[in-house]
Every structure is written in C-alpha cells, then in structure tokens.
MISETI-514729 format. One line per field, with one value per residue (C-alpha): residue number from 1; residue in three letters; x, y, z. Coordinates in steps of 0.05 Angstrom, whole numbers. Example, Ala and Ser with C-alpha at 12.3 -4.5 7.8 and 13.67 -1.06 7.14 Angstrom:
<atoms>
nr: [1 | 2]
rest: [ALA | SER]
px: [246 | 273]
py: [-90 | -21]
pz: [156 | 143]
</atoms>
This chain:
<atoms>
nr: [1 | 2 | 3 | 4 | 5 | 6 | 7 | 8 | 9 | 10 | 11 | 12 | 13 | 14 | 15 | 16 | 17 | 18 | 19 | 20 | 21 | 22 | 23 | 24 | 25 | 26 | 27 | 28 | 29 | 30 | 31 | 32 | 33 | 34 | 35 | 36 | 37 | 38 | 39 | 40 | 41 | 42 | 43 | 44 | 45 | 46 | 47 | 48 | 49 | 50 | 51 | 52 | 53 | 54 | 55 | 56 | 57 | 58 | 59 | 60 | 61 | 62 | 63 | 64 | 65 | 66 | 67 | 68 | 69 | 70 | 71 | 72 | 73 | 74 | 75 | 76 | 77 | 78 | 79 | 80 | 81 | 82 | 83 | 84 | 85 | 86 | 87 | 88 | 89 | 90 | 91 | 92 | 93 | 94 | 95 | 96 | 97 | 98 | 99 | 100 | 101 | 102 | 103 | 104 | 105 | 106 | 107 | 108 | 109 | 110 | 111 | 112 | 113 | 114 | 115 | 116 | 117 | 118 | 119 | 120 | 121 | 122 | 123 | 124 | 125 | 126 | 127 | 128 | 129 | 130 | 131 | 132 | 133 | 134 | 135 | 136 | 137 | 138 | 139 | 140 | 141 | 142 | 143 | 144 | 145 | 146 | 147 | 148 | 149 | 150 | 151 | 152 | 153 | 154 | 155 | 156 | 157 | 158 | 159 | 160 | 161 | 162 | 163 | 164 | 165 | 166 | 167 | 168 | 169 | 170 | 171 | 172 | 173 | 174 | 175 | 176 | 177 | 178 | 179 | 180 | 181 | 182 | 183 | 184 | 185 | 186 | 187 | 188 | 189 | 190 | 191 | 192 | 193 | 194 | 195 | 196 | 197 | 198 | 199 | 200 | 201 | 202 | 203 | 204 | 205 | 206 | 207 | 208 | 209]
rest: [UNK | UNK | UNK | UNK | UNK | UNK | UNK | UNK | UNK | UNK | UNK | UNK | UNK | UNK | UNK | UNK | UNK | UNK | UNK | UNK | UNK | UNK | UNK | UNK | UNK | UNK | UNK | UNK | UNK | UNK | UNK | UNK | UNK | UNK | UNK | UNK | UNK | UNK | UNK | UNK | UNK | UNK | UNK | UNK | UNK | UNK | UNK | UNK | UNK | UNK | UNK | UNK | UNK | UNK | UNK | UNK | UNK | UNK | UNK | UNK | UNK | UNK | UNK | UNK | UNK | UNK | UNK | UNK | UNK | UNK | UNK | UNK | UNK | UNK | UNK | UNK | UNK | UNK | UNK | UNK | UNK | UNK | UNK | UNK | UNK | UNK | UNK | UNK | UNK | UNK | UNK | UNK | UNK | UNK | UNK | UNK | UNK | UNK | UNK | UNK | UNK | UNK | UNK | UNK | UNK | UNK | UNK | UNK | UNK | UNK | UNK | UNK | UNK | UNK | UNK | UNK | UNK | UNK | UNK | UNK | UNK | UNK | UNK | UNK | UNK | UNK | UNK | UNK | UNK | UNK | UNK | UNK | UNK | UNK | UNK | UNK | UNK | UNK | UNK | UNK | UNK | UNK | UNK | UNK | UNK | UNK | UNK | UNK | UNK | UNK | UNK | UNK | UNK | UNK | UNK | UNK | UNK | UNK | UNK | UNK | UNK | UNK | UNK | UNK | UNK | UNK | UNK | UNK | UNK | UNK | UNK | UNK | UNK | UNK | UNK | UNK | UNK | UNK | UNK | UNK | UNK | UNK | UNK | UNK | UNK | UNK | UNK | UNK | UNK | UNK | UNK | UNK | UNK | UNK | UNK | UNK | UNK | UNK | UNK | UNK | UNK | UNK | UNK | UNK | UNK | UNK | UNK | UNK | UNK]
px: [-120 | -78 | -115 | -72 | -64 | -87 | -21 | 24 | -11 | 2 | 38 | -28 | -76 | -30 | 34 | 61 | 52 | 124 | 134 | 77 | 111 | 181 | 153 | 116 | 171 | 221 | 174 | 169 | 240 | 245 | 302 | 287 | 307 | 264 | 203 | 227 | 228 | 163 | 134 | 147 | 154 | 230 | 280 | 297 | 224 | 200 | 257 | 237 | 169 | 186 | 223 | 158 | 194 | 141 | 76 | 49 | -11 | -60 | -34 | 29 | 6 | -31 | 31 | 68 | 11 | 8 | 87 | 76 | 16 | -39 | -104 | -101 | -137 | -83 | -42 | -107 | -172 | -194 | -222 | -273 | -259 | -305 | -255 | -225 | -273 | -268 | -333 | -331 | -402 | -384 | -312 | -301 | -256 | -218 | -163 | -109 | -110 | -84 | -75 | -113 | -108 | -172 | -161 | -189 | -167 | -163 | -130 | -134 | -109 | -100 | -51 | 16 | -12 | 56 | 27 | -17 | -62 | -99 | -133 | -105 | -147 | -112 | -131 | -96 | -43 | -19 | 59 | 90 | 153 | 216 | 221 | 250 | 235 | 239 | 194 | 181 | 127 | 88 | 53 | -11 | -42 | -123 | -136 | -104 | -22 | 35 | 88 | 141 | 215 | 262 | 334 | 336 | 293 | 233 | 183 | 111 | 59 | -12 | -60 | -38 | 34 | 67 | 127 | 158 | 219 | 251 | 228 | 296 | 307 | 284 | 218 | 175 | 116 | 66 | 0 | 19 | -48 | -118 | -147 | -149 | -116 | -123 | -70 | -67 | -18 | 8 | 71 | 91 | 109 | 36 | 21 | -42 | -72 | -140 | -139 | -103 | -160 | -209 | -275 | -306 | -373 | -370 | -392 | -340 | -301 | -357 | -345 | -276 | -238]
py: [-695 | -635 | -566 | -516 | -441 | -404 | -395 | -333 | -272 | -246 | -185 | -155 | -180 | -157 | -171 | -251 | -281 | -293 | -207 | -203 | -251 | -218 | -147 | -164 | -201 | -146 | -94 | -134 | -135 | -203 | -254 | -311 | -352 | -308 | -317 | -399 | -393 | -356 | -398 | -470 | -473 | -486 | -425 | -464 | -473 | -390 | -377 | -415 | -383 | -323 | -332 | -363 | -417 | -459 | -453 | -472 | -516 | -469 | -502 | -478 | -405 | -404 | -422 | -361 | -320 | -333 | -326 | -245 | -233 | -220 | -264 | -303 | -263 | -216 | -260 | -290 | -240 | -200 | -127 | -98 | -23 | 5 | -18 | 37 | 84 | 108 | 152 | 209 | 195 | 112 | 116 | 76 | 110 | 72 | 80 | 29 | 8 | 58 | 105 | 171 | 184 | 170 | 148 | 140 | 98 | 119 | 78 | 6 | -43 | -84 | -139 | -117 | -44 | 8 | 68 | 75 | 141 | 162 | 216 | 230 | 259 | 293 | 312 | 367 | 355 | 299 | 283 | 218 | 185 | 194 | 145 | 115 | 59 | 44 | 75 | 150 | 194 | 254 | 294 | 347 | 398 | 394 | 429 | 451 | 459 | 414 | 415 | 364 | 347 | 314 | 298 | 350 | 399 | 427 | 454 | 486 | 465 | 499 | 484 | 473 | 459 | 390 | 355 | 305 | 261 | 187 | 146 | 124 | 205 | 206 | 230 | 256 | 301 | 336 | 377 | 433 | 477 | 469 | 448 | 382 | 375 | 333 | 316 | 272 | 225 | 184 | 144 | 64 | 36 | -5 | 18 | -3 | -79 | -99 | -135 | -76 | -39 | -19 | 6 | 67 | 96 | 155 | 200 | 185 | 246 | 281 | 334 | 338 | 404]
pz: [-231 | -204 | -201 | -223 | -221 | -288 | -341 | -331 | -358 | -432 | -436 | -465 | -409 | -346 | -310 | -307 | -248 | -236 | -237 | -188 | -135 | -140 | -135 | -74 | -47 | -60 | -39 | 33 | 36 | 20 | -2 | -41 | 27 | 62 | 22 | 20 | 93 | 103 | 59 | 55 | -20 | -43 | -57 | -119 | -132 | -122 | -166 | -220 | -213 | -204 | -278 | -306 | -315 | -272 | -258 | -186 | -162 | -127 | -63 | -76 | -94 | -39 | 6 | -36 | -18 | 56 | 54 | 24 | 61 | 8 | -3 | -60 | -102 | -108 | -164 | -200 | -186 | -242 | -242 | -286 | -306 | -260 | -202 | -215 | -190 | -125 | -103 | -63 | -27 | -19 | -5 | 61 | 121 | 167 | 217 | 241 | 315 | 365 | 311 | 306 | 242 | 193 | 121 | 52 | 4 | -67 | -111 | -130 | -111 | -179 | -186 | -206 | -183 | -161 | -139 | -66 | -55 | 12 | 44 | 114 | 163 | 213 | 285 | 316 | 356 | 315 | 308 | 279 | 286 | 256 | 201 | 136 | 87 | 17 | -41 | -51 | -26 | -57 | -2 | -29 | 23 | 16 | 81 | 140 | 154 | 179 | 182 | 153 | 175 | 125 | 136 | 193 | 152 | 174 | 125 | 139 | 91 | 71 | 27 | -48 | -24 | -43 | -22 | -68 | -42 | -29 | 33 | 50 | 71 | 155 | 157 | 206 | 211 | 255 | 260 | 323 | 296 | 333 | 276 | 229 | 167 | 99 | 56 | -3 | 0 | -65 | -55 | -83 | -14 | 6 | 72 | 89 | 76 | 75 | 139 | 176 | 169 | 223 | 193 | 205 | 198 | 145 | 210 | 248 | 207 | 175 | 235 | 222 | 195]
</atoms>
C-alpha cells in the first residue's frame, strides 16, 4: 500500500500544500525547472502540485523538500498556539559562521509563515556588505546607533528610529561607534535556517551593550 502525504490543507486549517511549495520555491528564486532539477521530481509533476491538483507520496515530498531546503516538517508539522511564544529569559542566540554578529530569533517559523523577526547584536566596529535581494526590510533601533546606506544614501540611526524600504534597493550598513548596538529587524526575505545556525550560550552576549 502507498504511504501518502496528508490531503492539502482546508482553507480554514492553513495554507494548501501546493501554496506552500511555490512560495518557497519563488522565495528561493526558483523556476519550476529549477526546483525539477534540484529535485528529481518532474516539472510537469511540481506543477501539478503546486496547483493541488496532485498530491505526492511522502517520498516525493520529501524529494520537494530536500530540493527547497527545509526538513519535512515544514509542509506537514503542526504548531500548538503556544509556538508562538517567544520568551525573553529562554530565547536561544546564535551567530552564523565567521560572522560576528549575535542573533535572536523572534518569530515563527509556521508553515506558510511571510514575515521573519530578529534581534541583532552588534559589536562595534561592525560594517556589512553592500547588498540587494528580494523582499522588504523594516529596521527598529533598540540600543545603540548605525548607521545605514541605501541607494547611495547614508542615514544615522538612534534609538527609536526605524527605516522601512524594499530589499531590491543596495543596502549596506555599519556600526563606526565603540559601543554595541541592537536593532530589531522584521523583514519577509528568510534569512536564517535552522541548520545555519551556530548555538550560543545566553552568556556569550549577556556582557554586550
């Protein structure tokens, strides 16, 4: 007997399953030949999925899955409301390799989810590349100043100031004070993953600021 992956969702329980694939696909950047290629599974196959017009074998999903880079869990897990909690006093910090910043994560990261939110912890000194991708961005100042280029434009930015604008604008930013910073940053590009996360001990930025 074939094993196969739960129906698409009702509109009242969550987003279909289909939605879910061609969001993350799109979000990656992806074609339907790209996500074919990366893959395995037929483009004429995804597309019918992605139209909930099919429904895969868990073989297959987990083919899709591998091909967009999440765990399986991200089309067929399901979260219990206090998921959506995020404690102040458990919240885990981590950095990604070679990078000095330290982050928390605050939102969650539900299937079908848009929206991403961290706290950055900044170290003095600190200045990024020049960069641009899709999505948009809302920067909040908790603590600290940087200050921000966009399109050519430099802006300072202290506490309580916010900065609103489209990825696809260059980008860059820096910290030139002694001290660190903290800003809250919301945006819908995902740019963190689970497995590009190096754990940290909560006193590894407890000293910070």
């Amino acid at each position: 007997m074939q094993i196969t992956a739960p129906a698409p969702h009702d509109k009242s329980t969550g987003p279909k399953l289909g939605a879910l694939i061609r969001k993350r696909r799109k979000g990656l950047g992806l074609t339907l030949q790209g996500l074919s290629e990366a893959s395995g599974v037929s483009v004429g196959y995804v597309s019918q999925i992605e139209r909930d017009l099919a429904v895969p074998t868990l073989g297959t999903l987990a083919q899709l899955a591998e091909g967009l880079d999440v765990r399986l869990e991200y089309f067929i897990k399901t979260h219990k409301p206090t998921d959506a909690i995020s404690r102040a006093d458990t919240r885990e910090k981590f950095s990604l390799a070679g990078s000095s910043i330290t982050y928390e994560a605050l939102s969650n990261d539900y299937s079908g989810s848009e929206m991403s939110s961290y706290i950055m912890h900044v170290p003095a000194g600190y200045q990024s590349e020049t960069v641009s991708h899709e999505g948009e961005e809302i920067i909040y100042m908790l603590e600290g100043q940087v200050e921000w280029t966009l399109d050519g434009q430099r802006f300072t930015m202290n506490v309580g100031d916010s900065l609103h604008y489209s990825g696809t604008v260059p980008h860059a930013w820096s910290n030139p004070t002694d001290t660190a910073a903290r800003i809250l940053w919301t945006g819908t590009l995902s740019v963190l993953s689970p497995d590009d996360q190096r754990r940290l001990p909560p006193a590894t930025i407890e000293g910070e600021g």
